[in-house]
N, C-alpha and C positions, 0 to 999 in steps of 0.2 A: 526376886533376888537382885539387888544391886550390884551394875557391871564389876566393881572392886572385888566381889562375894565369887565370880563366878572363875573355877579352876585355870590355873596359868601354873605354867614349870617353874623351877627356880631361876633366876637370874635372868629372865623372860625378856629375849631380844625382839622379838616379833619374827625373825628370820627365818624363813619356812623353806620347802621345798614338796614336790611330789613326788615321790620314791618311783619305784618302778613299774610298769603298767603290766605288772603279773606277779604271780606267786612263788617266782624261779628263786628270787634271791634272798630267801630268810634265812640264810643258812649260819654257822659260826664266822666259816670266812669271810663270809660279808659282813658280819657285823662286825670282825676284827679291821674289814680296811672300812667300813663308813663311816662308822661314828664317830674315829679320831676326824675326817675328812669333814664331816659335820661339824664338832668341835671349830676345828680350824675357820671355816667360812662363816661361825657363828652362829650357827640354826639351833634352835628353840623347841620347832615345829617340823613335823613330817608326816606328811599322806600317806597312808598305806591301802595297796589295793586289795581286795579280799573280795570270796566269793561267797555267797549264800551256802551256806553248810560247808565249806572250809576255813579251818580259824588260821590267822594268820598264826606260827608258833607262838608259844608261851617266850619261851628265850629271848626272841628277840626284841616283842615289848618289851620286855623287863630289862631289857639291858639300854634300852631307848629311857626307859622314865630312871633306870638308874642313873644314865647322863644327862639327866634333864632336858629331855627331848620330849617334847607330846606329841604323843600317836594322835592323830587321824584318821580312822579306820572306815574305809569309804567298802561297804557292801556291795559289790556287783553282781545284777541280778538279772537275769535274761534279758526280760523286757518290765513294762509296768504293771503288775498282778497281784493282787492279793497275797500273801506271803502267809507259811507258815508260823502260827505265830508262837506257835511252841517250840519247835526249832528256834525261829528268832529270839527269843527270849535266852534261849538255853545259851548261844553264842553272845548274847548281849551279855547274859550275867558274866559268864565267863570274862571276859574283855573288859571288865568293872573289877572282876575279883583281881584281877594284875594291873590292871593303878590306871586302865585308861580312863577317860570323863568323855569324849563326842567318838559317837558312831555315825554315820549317815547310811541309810539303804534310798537305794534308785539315783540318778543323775539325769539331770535337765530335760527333765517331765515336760518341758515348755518344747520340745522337739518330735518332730513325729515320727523318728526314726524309734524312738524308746516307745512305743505303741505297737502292739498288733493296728495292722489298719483299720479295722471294722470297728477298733475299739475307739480310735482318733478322730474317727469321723463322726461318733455319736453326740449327740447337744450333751452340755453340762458338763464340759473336760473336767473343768479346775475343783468343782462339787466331786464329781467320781473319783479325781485323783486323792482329792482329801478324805474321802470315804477311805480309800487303799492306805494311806500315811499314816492316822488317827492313830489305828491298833498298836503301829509302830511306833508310833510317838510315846505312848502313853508303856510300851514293852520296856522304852530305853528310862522313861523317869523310873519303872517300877523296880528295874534291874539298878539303878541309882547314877544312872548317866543323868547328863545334861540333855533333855531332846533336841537332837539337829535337825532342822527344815531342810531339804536336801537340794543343793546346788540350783540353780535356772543356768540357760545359755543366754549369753548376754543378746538383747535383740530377739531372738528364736522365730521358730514356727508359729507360736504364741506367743506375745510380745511379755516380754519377763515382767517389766512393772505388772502390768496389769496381773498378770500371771499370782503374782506374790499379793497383791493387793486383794487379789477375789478370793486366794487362798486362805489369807489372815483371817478376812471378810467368815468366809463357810467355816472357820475351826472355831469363831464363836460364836454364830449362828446354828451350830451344833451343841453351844454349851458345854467348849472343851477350855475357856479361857485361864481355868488353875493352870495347864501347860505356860501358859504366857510366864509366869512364874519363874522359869527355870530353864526356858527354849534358849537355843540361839540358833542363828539362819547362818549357813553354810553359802560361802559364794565363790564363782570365779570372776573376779573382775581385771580382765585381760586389759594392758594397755594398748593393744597394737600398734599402730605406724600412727598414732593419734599424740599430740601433744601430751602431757603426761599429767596435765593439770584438767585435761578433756572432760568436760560436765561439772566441774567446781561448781559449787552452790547449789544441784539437783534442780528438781523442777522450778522450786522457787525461784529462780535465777531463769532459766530457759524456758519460758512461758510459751514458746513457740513453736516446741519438740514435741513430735505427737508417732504414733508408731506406725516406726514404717515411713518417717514423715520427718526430715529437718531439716527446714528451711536454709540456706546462704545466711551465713553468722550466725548459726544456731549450733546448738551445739547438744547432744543427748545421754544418755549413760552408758552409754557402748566405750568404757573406757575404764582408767585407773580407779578415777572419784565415780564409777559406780555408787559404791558406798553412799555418797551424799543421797541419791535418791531412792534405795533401798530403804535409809534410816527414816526418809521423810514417809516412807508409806508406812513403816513399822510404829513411828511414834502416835503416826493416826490412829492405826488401827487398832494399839497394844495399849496406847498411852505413855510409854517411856519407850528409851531404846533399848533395845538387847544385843549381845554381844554379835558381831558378824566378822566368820572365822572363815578364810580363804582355803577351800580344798585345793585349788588352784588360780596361777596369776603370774605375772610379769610379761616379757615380751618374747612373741619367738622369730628369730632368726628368716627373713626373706615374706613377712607377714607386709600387704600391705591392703588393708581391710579398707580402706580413705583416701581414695584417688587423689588428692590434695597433697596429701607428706610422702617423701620418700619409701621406701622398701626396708624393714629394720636392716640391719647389718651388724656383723658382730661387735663394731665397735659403739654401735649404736646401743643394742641391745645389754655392753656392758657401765656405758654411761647411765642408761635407765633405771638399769639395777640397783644400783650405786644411789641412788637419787632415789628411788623406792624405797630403798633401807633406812637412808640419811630421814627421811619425813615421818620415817616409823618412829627409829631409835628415839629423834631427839624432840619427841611429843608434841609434833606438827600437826598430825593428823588427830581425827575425834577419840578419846577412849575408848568408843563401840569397836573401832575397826582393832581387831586382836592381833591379825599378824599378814605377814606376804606367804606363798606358796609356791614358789617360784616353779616353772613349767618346763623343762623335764628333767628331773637332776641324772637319770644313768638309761641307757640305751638296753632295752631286754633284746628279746627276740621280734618283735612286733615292726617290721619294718617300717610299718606305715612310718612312723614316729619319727625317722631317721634322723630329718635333719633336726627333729627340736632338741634333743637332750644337749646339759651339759657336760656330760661325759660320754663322748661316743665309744663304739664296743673297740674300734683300734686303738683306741689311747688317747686320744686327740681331745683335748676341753675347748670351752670356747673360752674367750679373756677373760668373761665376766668369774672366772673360777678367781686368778690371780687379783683380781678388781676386788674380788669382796674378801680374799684373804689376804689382804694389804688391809683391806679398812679398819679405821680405828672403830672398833666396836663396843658396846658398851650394854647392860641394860635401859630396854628402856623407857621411856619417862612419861606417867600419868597425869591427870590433872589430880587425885588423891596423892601423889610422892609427895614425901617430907621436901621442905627447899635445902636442906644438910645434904640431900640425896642426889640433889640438882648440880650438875657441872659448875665448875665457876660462870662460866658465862648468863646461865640459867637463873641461877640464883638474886632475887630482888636485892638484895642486900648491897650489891657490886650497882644499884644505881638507886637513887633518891628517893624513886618513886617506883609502887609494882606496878601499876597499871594505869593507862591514859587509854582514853574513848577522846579520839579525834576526829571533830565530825569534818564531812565533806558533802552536807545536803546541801546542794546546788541551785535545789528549785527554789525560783524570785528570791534567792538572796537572804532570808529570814531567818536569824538568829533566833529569834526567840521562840519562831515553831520549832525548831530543832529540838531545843533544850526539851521542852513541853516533850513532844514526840519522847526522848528517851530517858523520862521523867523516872519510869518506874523500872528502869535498866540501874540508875543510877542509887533510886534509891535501896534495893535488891543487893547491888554488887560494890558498891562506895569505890568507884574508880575517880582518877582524877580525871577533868573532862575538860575540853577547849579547843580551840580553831587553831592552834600554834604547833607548827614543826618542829620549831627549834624545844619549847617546852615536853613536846614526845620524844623526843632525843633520850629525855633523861629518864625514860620510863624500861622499865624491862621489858615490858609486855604492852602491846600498843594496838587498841582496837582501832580501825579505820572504817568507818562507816559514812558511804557514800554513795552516791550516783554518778560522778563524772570521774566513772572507772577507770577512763583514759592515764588523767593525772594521778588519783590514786596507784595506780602503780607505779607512776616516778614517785610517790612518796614513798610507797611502799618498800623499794630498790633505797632512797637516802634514807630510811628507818634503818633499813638489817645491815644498812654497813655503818651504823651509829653504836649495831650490838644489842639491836632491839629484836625483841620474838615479836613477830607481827601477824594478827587476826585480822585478814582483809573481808570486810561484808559488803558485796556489791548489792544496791537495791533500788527500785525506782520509783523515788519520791517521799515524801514520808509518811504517805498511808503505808507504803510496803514496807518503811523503814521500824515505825509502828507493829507492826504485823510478827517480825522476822523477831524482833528484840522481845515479843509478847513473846513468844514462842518459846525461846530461851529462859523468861523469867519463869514461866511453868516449869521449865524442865530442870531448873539451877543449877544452867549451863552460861556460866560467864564468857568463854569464849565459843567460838563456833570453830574453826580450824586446827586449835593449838592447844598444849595441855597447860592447866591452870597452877 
């Protein structure tokens, strides 16, 4: 199924959240104060926690896909174990019969706390766990969900890439790959106190990140663009991308995971927000990533959690509430959107030219390996192509491809205040330059960062 095929609400902002981390609050009065409250900040999407053999109410989905809100209905289930699968199923149909499309059972398999220990310490985790998922997977396409792969911790006990790569790996090694079809992978990709651009371009880019392991100027996917190298194991293993829907994500309050950066703080954490949304809405980021989940929208009984919610149980929000119900918000924007659909600024029409591939291959100076190099990018995508700033001025949409990253992003910076949408590819050399743009020509994916 093609990412455009696969279920989205109407007027699909990407703005998500994770509801509450219990079963206290499904009730009418809460649906009468949350969903205007959702409306207002814009949200889309919503986590909902749920237990094995209790269904979240009927009413309350219904009153969520009636406002155009999609449920995310997150199974919690003691530990990692083999699951009823006739119960399961019976709660899957149900949850399909009231307009939901993703379920996930278990949460971040890649940790050892979701293990009996006897069971975590035995050879062949990522084989066993996918032994335990299969049934489930194949429970949710049968009941007519979407199958969700269910969350990793970023980093973890098992290192998540790997994690997700050996898992992909074992479900078609089993000769389960019709799922491939019609999956998508479920993530939380936390920003913490990490720059908010932290692991841009995935492994391709950070050759030097290894788990458990990066290096001074390195840089790993323990951050927002997770996503970049989740997609790169998924296109390996799958052959295309498929959708990757946040159960949860954004940043919490007093988090400082990176000895390097600061401590979040609230005003930090509603700048980020702000800036998370902004890259959603206005089709900066890849298609695959579906939306944000932001981490914890209302304070239950669970104190642990205290200080993360947005709405603490005294009344209190944090700014990012006001922050995102000020923003101007919009649906938002694919690389399939009509350009009628596209903002003024978006729209090719408002400059001469849709697209400019502006190289920056630096190595010995050679023009004419460049051209060669991104010979069959061009002939693929028919952009206009050349070494000129000023001639990308007049482009909407302006690919940069380079290696002397440094400048590259002073151009990058005199691009988007010219009004230009800018696709930055950092790569080194143009074997790799070669390589990155092969890549894409497979996938008939004209930009890499921005929607087309």
């Amino acid at each position: 199924m093609r990412l455009e095929h696969y279920p989205r609400p109407n007027g699909d902002t990407g703005i998500g959240f994770h509801y509450y981390l219990d079963m206290l609050h499904y009730g009418d009065d809460h649906a009468r104060f949350w969903i205007p409250e959702l409306k207002e900040l814009g949200a889309s999407w919503l986590t909902l926690f749920a237990e094995f053999g209790r269904l979240v109410p009927e009413a309350f989905v219904k009153e969520l896909i009636e406002n155009d809100v999609e449920p995310i209905i997150r199974i919690s289930t003691p530990g990692i174990e083999p699951l009823d699968q006739a119960e399961l199923y019976r709660q899957l149909k149900t949850y399909a019969s009231w307009g939901a499309h993703y379920v996930h059972v278990f949460n971040e398999p890649n940790l050892a706390s979701e293990w009996a220990p006897a069971d975590w310490c035995k050879p062949g985790l990522v084989g066993r766990f996918v032994d335990i998922l299969l049934p489930c997977l194949q429970r949710m396409a049968e009941a007519g969900l979407c199958p969700l792969f269910p969350p990793l911790c970023q980093g973890g006990d098992y290192w998540d890439t790997g994690f997700l790569d050996g898992a992909l790996e074992a479900i078609a090694q089993r000769g389960k790959t019709p799922l491939f079809d019609c999956m998508a992978i479920c993530i939380h990709n936390y920003a913490s106190n990490r720059p908010l651009a932290w692991g841009k371009g995935g492994r391709a880019k950070w050759t030097a990140a290894r788990p458990y392991s990066c290096p001074p100027g390195c840089q790993d996917q323990r951050g927002f663009f997770q996503f970049d190298w989740y997609d790169e194991i998924v296109c390996e293993r799958v052959g295309h991308s498929l959708p990757l829907i946040a159960g949860e994500n954004g940043l919490v309050v007093g988090t400082r995971n990176h000895p390097s950066y600061p401590p979040v703080d609230e005003v930090t954490h509603a700048r980020k927000v702000v800036e998370m949304t902004k890259m959603l809405i206005n089709g900066e980021l890849p298609d695959f990533v579906f939306n944000n989940a932001f981490w914890l929208l209302a304070q239950g009984e669970n104190e642990r959690f205290d200080c993360h919610p947005w709405y603490r149980s005294d009344g209190v929000a944090l700014p990012a509430v006001d922050a995102l119900k000020t923003l101007d918000k919009h649906p938002r924007y694919f690389s399939w959107d009509k350009p009628a659909s596209l903002p003024r600024e978006y729209r090719s029409g408002e400059k001469p030219i849709y697209h400019y591939l502006l190289l920056a291959l630096s190595k010995n100076g050679v023009r004419e390996e460049a051209l060669e190099v991104v010979a069959p990018y061009v002939a693929k995508f028919n952009p206009a192509i050349g070494f000129d700033i000023a001639e990308a001025k007049l482009a909407s949409r302006v690919t940069i491809l380079g290696d002397a990253i440094a400048s590259a992003d002073v151009v990058e910076k005199e691009l988007q205040s010219a009004g230009c949408l800018v696709d930055l590819i950092e790569c080194h050399g143009p074997a790799d330059a070669r390589r990155i743009l092969g890549g894409m020509v497979r996938r008939g994916q004209r930009f890499y960062y921005i929607a087309e």
